[in-house]
FIDOVO-247342 format. One record per residue (C-alpha): x, y, z. Coordinates in steps of 0.02 Angstrom, whole numbers, plus 50000, padded with zeros to 5 digits. Layout:
// residues N
XYZ;...
END
This chain:
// residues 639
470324638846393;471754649846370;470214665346362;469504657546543;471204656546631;471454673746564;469904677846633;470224672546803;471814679846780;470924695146766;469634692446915;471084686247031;471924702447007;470374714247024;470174706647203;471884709547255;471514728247176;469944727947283;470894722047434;472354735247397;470794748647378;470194740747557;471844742047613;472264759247568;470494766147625;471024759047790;472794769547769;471824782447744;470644782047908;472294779647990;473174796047915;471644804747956;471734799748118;473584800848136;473524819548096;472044822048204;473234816848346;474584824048274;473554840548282;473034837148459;474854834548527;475314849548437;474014859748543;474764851348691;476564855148654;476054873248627;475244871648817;476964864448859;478024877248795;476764891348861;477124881449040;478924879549024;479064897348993;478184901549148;479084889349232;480574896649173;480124915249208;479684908249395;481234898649394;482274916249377;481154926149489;481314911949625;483284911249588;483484930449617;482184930349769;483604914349825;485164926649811;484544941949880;483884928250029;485634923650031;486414942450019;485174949150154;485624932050255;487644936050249;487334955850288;486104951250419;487154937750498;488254949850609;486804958350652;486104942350717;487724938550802;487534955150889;485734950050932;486334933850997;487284941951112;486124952951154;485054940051181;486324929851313;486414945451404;484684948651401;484624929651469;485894934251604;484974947551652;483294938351664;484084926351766;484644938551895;482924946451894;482184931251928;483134928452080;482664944052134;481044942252094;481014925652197;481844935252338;480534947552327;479514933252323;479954928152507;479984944252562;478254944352503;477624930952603;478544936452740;477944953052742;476044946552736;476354936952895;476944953052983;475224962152881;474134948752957;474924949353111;474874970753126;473094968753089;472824963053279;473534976553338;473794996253265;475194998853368;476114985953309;475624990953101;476245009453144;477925003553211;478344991553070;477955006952963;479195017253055;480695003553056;480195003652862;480415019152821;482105018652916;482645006252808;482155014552651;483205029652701;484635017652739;484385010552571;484485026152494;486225030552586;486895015152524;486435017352350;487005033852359;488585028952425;488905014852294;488655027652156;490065037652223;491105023952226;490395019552056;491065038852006;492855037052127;493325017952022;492925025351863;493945042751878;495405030551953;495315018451806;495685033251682;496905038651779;497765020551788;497395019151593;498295036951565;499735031051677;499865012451622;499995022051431;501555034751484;502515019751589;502405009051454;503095023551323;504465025251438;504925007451452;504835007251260;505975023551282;507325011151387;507104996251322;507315003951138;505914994851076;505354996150885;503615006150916;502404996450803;500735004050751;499514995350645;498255003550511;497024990650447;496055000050287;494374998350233;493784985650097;494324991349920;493484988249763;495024978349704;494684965249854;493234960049761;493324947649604;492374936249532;490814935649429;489534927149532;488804935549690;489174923849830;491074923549762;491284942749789;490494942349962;491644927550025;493184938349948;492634955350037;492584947550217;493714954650332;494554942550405;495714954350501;494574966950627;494844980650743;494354977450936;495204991251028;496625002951006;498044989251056;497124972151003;496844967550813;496064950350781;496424937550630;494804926750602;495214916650449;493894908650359;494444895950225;494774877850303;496374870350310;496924852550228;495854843850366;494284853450334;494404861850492;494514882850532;495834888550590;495904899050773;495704913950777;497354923850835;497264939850931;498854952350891;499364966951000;500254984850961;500794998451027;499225007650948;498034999050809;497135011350662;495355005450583;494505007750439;493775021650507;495155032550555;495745045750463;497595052550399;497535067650548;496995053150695;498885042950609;499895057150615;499265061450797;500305046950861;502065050350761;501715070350793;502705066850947;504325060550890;504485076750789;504685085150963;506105072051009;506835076350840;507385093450883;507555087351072;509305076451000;508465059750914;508765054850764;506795047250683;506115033850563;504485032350499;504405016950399;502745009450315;502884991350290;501374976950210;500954967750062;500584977749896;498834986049900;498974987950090;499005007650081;500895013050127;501025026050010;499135031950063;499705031150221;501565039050205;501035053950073;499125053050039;498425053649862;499555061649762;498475063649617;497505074749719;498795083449831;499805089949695;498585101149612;498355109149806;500045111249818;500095122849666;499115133949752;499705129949917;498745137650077;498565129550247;496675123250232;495885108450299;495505102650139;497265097950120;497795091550291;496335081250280;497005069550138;499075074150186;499915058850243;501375057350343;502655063650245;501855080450216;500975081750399;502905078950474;503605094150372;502275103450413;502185102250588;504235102250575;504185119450521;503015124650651;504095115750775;505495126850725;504615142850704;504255141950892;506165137850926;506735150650822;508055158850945;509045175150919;510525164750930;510185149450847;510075147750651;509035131450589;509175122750386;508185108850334;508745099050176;507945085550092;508465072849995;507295056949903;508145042449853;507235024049798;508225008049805;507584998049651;508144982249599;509344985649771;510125000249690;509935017349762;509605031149654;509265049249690;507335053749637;508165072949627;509615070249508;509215070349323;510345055849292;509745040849380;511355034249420;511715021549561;512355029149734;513605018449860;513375017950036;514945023850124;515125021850330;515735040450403;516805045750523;515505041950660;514765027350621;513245032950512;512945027750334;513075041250212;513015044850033;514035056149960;513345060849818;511695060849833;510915078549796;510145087349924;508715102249936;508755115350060;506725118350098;506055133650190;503965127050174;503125110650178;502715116649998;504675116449937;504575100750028;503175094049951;503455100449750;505275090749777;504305074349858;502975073349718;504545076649598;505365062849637;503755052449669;503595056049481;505065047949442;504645032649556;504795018749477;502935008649474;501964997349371;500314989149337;499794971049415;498294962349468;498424966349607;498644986349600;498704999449462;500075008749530;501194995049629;502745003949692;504234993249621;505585002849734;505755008749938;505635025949949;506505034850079;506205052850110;507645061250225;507545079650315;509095085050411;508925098950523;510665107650553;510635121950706;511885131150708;512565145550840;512675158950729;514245170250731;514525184450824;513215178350967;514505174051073;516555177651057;516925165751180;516445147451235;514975148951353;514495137951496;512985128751520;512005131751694;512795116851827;514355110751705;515765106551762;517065119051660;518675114151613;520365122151679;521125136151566;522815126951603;521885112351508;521105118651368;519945105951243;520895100051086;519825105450934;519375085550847;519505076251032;518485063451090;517255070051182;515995061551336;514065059751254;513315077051252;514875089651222;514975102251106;516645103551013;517235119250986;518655127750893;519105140551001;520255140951148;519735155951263;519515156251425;517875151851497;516595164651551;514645163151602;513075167851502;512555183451475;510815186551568;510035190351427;510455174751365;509995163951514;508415158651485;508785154551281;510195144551359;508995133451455;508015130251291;509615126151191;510375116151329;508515106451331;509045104351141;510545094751159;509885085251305;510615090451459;512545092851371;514055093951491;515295104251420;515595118551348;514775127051169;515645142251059;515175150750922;515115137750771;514435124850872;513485112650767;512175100650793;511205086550680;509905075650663;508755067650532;507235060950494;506805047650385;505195042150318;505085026350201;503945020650101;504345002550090;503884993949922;502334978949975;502924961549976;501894951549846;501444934049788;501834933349587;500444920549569;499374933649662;500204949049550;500404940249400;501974948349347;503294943249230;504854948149140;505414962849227;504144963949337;504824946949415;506574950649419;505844967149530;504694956249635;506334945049676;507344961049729;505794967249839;505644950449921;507464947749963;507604966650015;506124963350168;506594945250208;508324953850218;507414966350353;506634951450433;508394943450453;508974957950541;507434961750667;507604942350699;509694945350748;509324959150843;507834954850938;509004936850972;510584948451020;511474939350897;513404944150910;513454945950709;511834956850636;511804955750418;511424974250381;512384970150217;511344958550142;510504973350057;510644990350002;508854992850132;509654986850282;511094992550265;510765009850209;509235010750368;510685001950490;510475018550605;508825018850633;508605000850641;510214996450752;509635009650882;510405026650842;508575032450807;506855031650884;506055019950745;504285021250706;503235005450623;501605006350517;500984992850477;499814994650330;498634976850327;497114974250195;495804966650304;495014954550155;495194935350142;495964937349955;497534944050039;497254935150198;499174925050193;499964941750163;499034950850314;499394934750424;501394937950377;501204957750407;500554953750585;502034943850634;503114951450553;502544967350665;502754957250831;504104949550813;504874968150763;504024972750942;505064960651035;506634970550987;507604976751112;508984987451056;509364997751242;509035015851261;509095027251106;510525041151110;510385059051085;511375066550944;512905078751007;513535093650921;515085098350815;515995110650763;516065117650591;517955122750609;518315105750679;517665096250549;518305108750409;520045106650496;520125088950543;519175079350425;520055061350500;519555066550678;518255056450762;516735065350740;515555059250892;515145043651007;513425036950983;512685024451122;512915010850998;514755002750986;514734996950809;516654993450803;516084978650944;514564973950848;515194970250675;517004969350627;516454973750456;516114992650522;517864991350614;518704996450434;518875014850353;517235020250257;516975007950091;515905007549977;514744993049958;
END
């Protein structure tokens, strides 16, 4: 028994080997066909990745086909705004035409009525021809006619334009408006940042553009809090610079006050905008590349191609006194270069860059004594002391600009004639002046009326001599019609200045720090301190802060009225600096809206005089300071 239940022990567990066999057989089918599949979606993924690759490759092509679309779209769109006009006008004129053509139309008809009508009779067909041709020539009268008309409103429109220009010079002449010119550059590399493509083309819009030489328009494009655009604002100027223009077409318009600076004006040139904006490209040029002509100087066009206004005023300064360069008058031009940094002046032409005070002279003007000054012959000597000094200017690095000027720069030339001795003996009299009695005779250091001449000699009067009569007419022409009397010594002043203010700049913008904060504070205060006073002035305020900075203070001539004041506005036309060129704009019109009353000639001194009588008032201007600000009422302090 125990053998038979072994037995069947036995048996029971070869059938559950047999079934395991039968079991793993069947594994075995299924592995096979497992891998078969396996095999076959291995094939299929290989397909897959072979099709995702293309897909990919297409993918790319299709994306760089989508943002050249887009590129060629945003070039192309104001050409298509341009053909949209086109198109309107093309509308307009379509329209007309077919009004004409309707009119022609009834004409038509009309005419074949007379046609059938003629046919019945010859006589009548040749004398509708005849009262045809008559009105053909009578057509051709008129037309003539309008096209001299045409010829007669055009000529008297240029003539109005040319007139409407000089009228309005000479109410800025009496009014004593600030002249404001505006120079919008060109797109800069700098304007464009960012890393994908349609990023740099929104940042190198303009936003500000040119549309005539008085009219500049701001067209902002990002929305404001209430998704909507803002409108467009159109800004006007005395005369408005594009992209375009070139240093020479600038200096064109400030060449003239050089002629009114040796006519008895004091002049200012300033250059004011945000950083980047171009005011020392517009004021001096590229220095980089000016200074290695200057070496080697010669009068090419090479180098009065890329001069700026600092260099293109000397030189035409020079030239302006070569051609006045009487037997009896002896000209000097010194130059001095100061910066206000951190709004304390220093003197780019001293070795020691020591801070300056402002002291208020005898007359009124703000002076500083001990700032060093260079007598020039050249617009080279002129030039080698400017890039000197420009050399020494303080600057630095942001994001905004490599070379950010972190200082004003103001560049002076006084021009000193003087009668030279032993032209005259005795005091001469100007042609139709009143001369003084000998029983009277002129104190040397008196107050004299606007134009005099003081004088330290006390001879009695006698005329010209005719040789000198016609140089007389030049010099009197100098001093601007003078009443009085000139002597040998006689001297007369004037100055002009040309700043280079530093650019106002947003620190999140420049990403400065440290130092280069503490100089971005003294910048900003320094022009909102210039704002404060163009805001006074243009309100006739009875109390005007010139001394809330060393800038206002120290340009309180040229900007209270003593001098014929020149604006350039320097404005980058792209949307990154799009706040910045918005505050340049208004900043320029509301300097526009100044009125500061006719600008006063300079009068001469004499040399003796002032040797002799240092505490003697030295002139009248046309501005009354002592009534303006009590501060000025005091002796000369320092501030």
């Amino acid at each position: 028994r125990e053998i038979e239940a072994f037995m069947e022990e036995v048996e029971r567990r070869l059938d559950c080997l047999l079934g395991y066999k039968r079991l793993l057989l069947a594994k075995d089918e299924q592995i096979t066909a497992l891998q078969t599949e396996n095999a076959m979606l291995h094939i299929k993924l290989a397909e897959c990745y072979g099709n995702s690759k293309r897909l990919r490759n297409a993918n790319a092509t299709l994306y760089r086909l989508l943002a050249d679309a887009n590129k060629s779209r945003k070039s192309l769109a104001p050409r298509l705004e341009e053909l949209e006009f086109s198109i309107k006008i093309l509308k307009e004129q379509l329209d007309i035409l077919r009004n004409v053509v309707a009119a022609f139309l009834g004409e038509l008809v009309l005419t074949s009525q007379e046609i059938q009508t003629a046919v019945d009779g010859l006589a009548e067909q040749a004398t509708s021809y005849v009262i045809s041709e008559r009105v053909a020539a009578e057509t051709d009268r008129q037309l003539i006619g309008m096209q001299r008309q045409l010829a007669e409103v055009t000529e008297r429109y240029q003539v109005e334009k040319s007139r409407r220009k000089s009228l309005h010079n000479t109410l800025v002449e009496l009014r004593g408006n600030i002249r404001v010119h505006c120079r919008v550059r060109p797109v800069l590399p700098f304007d464009e940042v960012g890393d994908k493509r349609n990023e740099v083309s929104s940042l190198s819009y303009p936003v500000v553009t040119v549309l005539d030489e008085e009219t500049v328009c701001f067209r902002p494009i990002r929305q404001n809090v209430r998704g909507e655009l803002p409108p467009v604002k159109m800004f006007e100027y005395d005369r408005v610079y594009g992209p375009d223009d070139q240093q020479p077409t600038i200096f064109g318009d400030v060449k003239p006050l050089l002629t009114s600076l040796l006519d008895g004006y004091n002049i200012c040139v300033m250059a004011y905008g945000q950083t980047g904006s171009g005011k020392t490209y517009t004021m001096l040029g590229k220095d980089d590349e000016l200074e290695p002509l200057y070496d080697d100087f010669a009068e090419c066009a090479e180098v009065e191609e890329k001069e700026g206004v600092i260099p293109q005023s000397a030189r035409e300064l020079f030239r302006l006194l070569e051609d006045r360069n009487h037997d009896y008058l002896t000209y000097s031009v010194e130059l001095s270069v100061i910066e206000i940094y951190n709004n304390q002046i220093r003197d780019l032409l001293d070795k020691n860059l020591k801070a300056h005070n402002i002291v208020s002279g005898r007359d009124g003007e703000m002076e500083m004594p001990n700032v060093k000054t260079k007598p020039v012959q050249s617009v080279s000597e002129v030039m080698s002391h400017v890039l000197f000094g420009m050399r020494r200017r303080v600057e630095d690095a942001t994001l905004v600009h490599d070379h950010s000027s972190r200082s004003h720069l103001i560049v002076t030339l006084a021009i000193t004639a003087v009668l030279r001795p032993g032209t005259m003996t005795s005091r001469l009299v100007l042609p139709d002046v009143q001369v003084t009695p000998p029983s009277s005779p002129s104190r040397p250091g008196a107050r004299h009326r606007r134009g005099q001449f003081h004088t330290a000699s006390n001879s009695p009067l006698i005329s010209p001599p005719t040789s000198c009569n016609s140089s007389f007419s030049d010099f009197s022409a100098i001093v601007g019609g003078a009443v009085g009397t000139i002597g040998e010594g006689s001297v007369f002043k004037t100055k002009l200045q040309l700043v280079d203010l530093a650019g106002s700049e947003c620190v999140a913008m420049s990403g400065v720090s440290g130092m280069g904060l503490r100089e971005s504070s003294y910048i900003n205060r320094s022009l909102s301190a210039l704002a404060d006073v163009l805001g006074a002035l243009a309100e006739h305020r009875s109390h005007v802060p010139y001394r809330n900075s060393k800038l206002t203070y120290l340009l309180q001539d040229s900007i209270g009225g003593d001098a014929k004041l020149l604006m350039l506005l320097c404005v980058s036309p792209s949307q990154r600096f799009m706040a910045e060129s918005q505050q340049t704009l208004g900043f320029g019109c509301r300097a526009r809206q100044v009125q500061r009353g006719p600008v006063q000639r300079r009068r001469a001194s004499s040399l003796q005089g002032q040797s002799s009588a240092p505490s003697s008032p030295g002139r009248q201007t046309g501005v009354d300071r002592s009534k303006s600000s009590p501060l000025l009422r005091q002796k000369s302090q320092p501030v």
